[in-house]
C-alpha positions in Angstrom: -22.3 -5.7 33.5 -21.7 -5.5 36.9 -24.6 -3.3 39.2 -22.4 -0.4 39.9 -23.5 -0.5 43.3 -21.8 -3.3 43.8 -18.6 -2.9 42.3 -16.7 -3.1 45.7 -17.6 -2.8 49.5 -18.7 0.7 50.2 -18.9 2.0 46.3 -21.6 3.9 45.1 -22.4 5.3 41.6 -20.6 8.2 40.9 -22.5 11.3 39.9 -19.5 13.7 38.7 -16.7 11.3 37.9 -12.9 12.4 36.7 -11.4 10.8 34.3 -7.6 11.5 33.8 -6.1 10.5 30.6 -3.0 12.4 29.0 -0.9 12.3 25.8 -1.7 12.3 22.2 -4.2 11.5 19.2 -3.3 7.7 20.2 -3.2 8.0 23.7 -6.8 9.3 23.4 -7.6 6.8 21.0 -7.1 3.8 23.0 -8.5 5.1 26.1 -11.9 4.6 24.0 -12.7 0.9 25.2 -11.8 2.0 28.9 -14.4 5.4 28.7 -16.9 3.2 27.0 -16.7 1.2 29.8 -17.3 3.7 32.4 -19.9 5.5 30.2 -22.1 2.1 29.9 -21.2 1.3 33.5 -22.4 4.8 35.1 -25.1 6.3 32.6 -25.9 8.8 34.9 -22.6 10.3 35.9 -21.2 13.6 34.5 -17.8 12.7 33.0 -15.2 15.1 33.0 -12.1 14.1 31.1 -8.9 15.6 32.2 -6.3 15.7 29.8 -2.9 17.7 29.0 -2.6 20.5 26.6 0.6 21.7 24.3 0.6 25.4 23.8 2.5 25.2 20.8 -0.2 23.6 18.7 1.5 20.4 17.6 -0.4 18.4 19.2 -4.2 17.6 19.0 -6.6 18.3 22.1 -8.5 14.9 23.0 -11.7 17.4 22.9 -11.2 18.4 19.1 -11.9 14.4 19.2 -14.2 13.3 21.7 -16.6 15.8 21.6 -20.0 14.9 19.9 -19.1 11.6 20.2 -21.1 11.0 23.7 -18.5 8.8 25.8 -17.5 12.2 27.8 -19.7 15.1 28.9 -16.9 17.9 29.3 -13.2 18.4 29.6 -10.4 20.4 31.2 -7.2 20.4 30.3 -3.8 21.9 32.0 -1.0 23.3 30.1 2.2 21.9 29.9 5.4 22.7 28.3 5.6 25.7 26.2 8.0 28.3 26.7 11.5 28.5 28.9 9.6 29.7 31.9 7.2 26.4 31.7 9.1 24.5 34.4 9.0 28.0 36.4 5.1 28.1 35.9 4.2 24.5 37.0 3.6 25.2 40.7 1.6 27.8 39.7 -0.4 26.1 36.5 -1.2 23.0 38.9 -2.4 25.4 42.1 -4.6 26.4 39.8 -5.9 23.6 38.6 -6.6 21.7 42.1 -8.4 24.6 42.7 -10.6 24.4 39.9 -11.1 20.6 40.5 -12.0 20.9 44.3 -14.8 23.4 43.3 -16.0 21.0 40.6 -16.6 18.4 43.2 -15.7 15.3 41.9 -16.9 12.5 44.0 -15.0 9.5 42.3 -11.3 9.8 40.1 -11.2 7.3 37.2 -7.3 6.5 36.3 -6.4 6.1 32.8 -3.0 7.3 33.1 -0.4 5.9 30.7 0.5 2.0 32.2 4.4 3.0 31.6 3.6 5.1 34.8 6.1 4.4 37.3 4.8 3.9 41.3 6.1 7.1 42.4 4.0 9.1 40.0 1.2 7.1 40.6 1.3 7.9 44.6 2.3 11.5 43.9 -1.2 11.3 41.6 -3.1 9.9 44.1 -2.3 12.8 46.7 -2.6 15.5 44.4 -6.3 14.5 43.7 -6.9 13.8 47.2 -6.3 17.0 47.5 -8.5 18.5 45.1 -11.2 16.6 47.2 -11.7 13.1 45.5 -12.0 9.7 47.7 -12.9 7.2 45.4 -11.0 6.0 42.9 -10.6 3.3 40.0 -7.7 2.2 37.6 -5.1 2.8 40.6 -3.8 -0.6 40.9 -3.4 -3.5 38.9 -0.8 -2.0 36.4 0.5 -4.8 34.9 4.3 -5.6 34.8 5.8 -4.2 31.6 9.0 -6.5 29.9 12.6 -5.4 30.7 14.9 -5.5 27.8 17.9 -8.4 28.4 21.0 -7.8 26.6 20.8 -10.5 23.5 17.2 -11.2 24.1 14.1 -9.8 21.8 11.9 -7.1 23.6 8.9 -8.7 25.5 5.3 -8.3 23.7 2.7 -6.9 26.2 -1.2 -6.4 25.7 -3.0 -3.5 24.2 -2.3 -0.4 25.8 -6.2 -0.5 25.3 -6.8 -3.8 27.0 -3.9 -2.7 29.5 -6.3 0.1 30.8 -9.3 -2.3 30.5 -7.6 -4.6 32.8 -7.1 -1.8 35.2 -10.9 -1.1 35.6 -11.5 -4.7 36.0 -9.2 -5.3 38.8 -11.7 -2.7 40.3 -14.8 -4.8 39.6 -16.0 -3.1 36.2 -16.9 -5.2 33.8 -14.9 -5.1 30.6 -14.6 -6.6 27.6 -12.8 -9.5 26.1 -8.8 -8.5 25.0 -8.9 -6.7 21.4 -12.8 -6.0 21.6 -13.0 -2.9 23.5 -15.2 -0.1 21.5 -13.4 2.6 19.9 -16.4 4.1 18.6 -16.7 7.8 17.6 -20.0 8.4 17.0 -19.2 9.8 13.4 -22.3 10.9 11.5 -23.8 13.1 9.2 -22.3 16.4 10.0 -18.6 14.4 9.5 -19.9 12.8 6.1 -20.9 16.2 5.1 -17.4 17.6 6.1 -15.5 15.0 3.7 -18.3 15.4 0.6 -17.6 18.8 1.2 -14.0 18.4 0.6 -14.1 16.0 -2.3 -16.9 18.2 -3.8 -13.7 20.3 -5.0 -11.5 18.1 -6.0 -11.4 15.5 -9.3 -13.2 12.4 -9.4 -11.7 9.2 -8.2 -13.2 6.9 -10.7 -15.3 4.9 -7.8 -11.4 3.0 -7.4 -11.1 2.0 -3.8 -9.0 4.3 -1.5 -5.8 3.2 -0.2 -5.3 5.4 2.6 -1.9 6.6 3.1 -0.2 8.0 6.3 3.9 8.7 5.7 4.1 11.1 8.5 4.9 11.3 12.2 6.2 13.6 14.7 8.3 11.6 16.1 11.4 11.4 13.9 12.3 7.7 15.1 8.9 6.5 13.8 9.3 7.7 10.5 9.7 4.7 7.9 11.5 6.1 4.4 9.6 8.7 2.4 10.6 7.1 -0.8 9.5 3.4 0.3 6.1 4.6 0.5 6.2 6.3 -2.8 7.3 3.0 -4.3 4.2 1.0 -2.7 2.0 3.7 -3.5 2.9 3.0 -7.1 3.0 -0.4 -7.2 -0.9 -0.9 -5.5 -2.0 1.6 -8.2 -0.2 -0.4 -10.7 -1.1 -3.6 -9.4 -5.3 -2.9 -8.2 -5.5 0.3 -9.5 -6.4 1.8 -6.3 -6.6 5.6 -5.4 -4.4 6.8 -3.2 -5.6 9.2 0.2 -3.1 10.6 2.2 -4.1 11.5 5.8 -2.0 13.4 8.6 -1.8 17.0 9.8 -0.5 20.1 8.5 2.9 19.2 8.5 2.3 15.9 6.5 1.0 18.1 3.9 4.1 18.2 1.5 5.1 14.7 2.0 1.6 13.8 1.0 2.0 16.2 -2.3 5.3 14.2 -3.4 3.4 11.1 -3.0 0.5 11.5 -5.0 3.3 13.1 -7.3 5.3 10.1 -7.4 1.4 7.8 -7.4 0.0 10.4 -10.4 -3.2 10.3 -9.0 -4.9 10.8 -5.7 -6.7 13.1 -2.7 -4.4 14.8 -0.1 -6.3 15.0 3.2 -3.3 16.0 5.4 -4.7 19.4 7.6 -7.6 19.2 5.0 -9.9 17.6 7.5 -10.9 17.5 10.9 -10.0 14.7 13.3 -13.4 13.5 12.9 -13.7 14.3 9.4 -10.5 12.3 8.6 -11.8 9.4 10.6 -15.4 9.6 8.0 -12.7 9.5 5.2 -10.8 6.4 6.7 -14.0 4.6 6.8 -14.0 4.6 2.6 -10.5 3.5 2.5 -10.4 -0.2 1.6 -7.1 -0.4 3.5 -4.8 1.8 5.3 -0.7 1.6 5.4 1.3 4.0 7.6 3.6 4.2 10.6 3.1 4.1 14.5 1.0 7.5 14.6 -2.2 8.9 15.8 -3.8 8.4 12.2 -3.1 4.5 12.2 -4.9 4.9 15.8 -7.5 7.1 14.0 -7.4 4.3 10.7 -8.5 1.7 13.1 -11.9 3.6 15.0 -12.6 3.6 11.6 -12.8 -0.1 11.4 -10.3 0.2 8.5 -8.0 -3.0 7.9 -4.1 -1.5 9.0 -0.6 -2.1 7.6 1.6 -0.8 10.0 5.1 0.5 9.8 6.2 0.4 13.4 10.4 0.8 15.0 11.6 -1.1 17.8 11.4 2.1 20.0 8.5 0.3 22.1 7.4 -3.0 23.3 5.9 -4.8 20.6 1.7 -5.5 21.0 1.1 -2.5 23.2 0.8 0.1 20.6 -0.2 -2.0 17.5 -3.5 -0.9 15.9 -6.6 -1.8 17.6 -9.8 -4.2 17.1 -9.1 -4.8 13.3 -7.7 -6.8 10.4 -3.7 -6.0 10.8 -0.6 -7.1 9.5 2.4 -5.2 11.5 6.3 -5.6 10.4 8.3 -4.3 13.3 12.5 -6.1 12.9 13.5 -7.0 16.4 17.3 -4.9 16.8 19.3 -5.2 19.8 18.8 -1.7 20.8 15.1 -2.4 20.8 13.1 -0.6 23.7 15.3 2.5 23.4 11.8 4.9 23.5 14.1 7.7 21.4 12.4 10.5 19.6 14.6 11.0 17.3 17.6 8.0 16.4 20.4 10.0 15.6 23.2 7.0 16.4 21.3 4.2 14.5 19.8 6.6 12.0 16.4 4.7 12.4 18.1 0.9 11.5 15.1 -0.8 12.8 12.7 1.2 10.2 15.5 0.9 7.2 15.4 -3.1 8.0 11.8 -3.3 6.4 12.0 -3.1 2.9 8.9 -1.6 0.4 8.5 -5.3 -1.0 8.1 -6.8 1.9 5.2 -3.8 2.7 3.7 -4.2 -0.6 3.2 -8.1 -0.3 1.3 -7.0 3.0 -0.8 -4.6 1.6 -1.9 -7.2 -1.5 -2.5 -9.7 0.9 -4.1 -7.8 3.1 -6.1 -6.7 0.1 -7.2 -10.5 -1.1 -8.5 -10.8 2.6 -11.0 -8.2 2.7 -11.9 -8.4 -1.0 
């Protein structure tokens, strides 16, 4: 790697560096490669990460996550959302929290916001942080062009929203990694592995068959690929290679996950059983992993864990595919592609209904003869 000294003209080492990184499980899991990178890069700075917080609970904190796993040394996060006053309470909620930045004294602003951020937000960003009293910063620039949607034409792919960030850091001089081999590592160890044995130590045997891990949940209605389709591969795999089904999600995933192993008549359900880093321990027994576009795939592949993925045509295709690790993805390209809905009431999720459970099942058996 580069001597941090000499990243650019005039840049020193930071010793309290910011990192601002927002969104959800999968926002925080593909930020990995580009905080490993500045963790390896500046050993000896305190890293802060700055992330977003939901007071309703839905979503997952990026601490629950990264903490223990040594890529960041603390966190702050700022509320947004919540209830009818929220948009009434934002002057106030970020006073606040350029206050509390300016008297942590960060010397150098690390910028791992989304790369759909448009220019505006970006300069508005940049004064704001200014403001709480940093003057050096990385990740700023080099956003690269995303694909605009032409009527009768597929969606552009783009890079890894991973290798997206990466390429961010390197415009700045950091040295990153090659495209697709960024680290998503964890640092899972023995206080996760004693979390899942804990779990399984009250629940039946599996029969040492390999896991298929399951994820048939999302948030995000428009990501949502038929309930009953992943019943019917479910069935078939434990027909076909007798494998034991694991269903992984949160709290809300929990009855889908129930009628699954219902419909399978066998299997764990670890949906709001485990903790993020517990589930990401279990992930690393399953022999292969097939779900939709949601922070579990994201948490599937840390685990190293091969991925069939489910994904709409909400997005561009490439950016948000799973990370670093064997994959086959079935995505149908629709003319209303690109269309970032969270819930498709109109097309009633066509894109998703286009992929049938055969064509999932002769994914997850090939994917199955390439890791055996």
């Amino acid at each position: 790697m580069s001597h941090p000294a000499r990243l650019m003209a005039g840049f020193l080492a930071p010793e309290r560096l910011l990192v601002f990184r927002i969104g959800q499980l999968g926002d925080t899991v593909v930020a990995l490669p580009a905080l490993w990178v500045l963790r390896r890069t500046f050993p000896k700075a305190h890293i802060t990460l700055l992330c977003d917080r939901h007071p309703d609970g839905r979503f997952v904190l990026a601490a629950d996550l990264l903490r223990g796993s040594g890529v960041v040394d603390d966190f702050v996060s700022y509320v947004v959302g919540g209830s009818r006053f929220g948009r009434w309470l934002r002057p106030a909620r970020m006073l606040a929290l350029l206050t509390r930045l300016r008297c942590a004294s960060h010397d150098t602003l690390a910028y791992l916001a989304p790369s759909t951020r448009h220019a505006p937000d970006v300069a508005r960003d940049r004064k704001f942080f200014r403001a709480a009293g940093i003057r050096r910063f990385l990740g700023m620039t080099g956003f690269t062009p995303l694909p605009v949607k032409q009527p009768g034409q597929p969606l552009g792919s783009t890079a890894a929203e991973a290798d997206l960030l990466l390429a961010r850091l390197a415009a700045d001089g950091l040295a990153v990694p090659p495209p697709g081999t960024g680290s998503l590592d964890l640092g899972i160890g023995p206080a996760e592995e004693a979390e899942v044995a804990a779990w399984l130590g009250a629940l039946p045997g599996d029969g040492n068959r390999r896991w298929l891990g399951v994820g048939p949940g999302s948030k995000m209605p428009a990501k949502r690929w038929p309930e009953e389709r992943f019943q019917q591969v479910t069935r078939e795999l434990v027909k076909s290679h007798d494998v034991w089904p694991v269903v992984f999600g949160g709290p809300e995933d929990r009855a889908v996950g129930d009628r699954l192993l219902a419909a399978a008549g066998r299997g764990h359900n670890a949906a709001g059983r485990l903790s993020l880093r517990g589930s990401v321990a279990a992930l690393r027994r399953c022999a292969l992993y097939v779900g939709n576009d949601t922070g579990t795939m994201h948490l599937a592949a840390a685990a190293g864990t091969p991925c069939v993925a489910l994904f709409s045509a909400r997005e561009w295709p490439g950016m948000w595919f799973p990370y670093g690790v064997p994959q086959t993805v079935l995505r149908k390209q629709i003319e209303c592609e690109g269309c970032a809905l969270i819930e498709c009431l109109e097309q009633g999720n066509e894109c998703l209904e286009r992929i049938g459970h055969a064509a999932v099942t002769v994914a997850c058996r090939d994917m199955v003869k390439t890791i055996a």
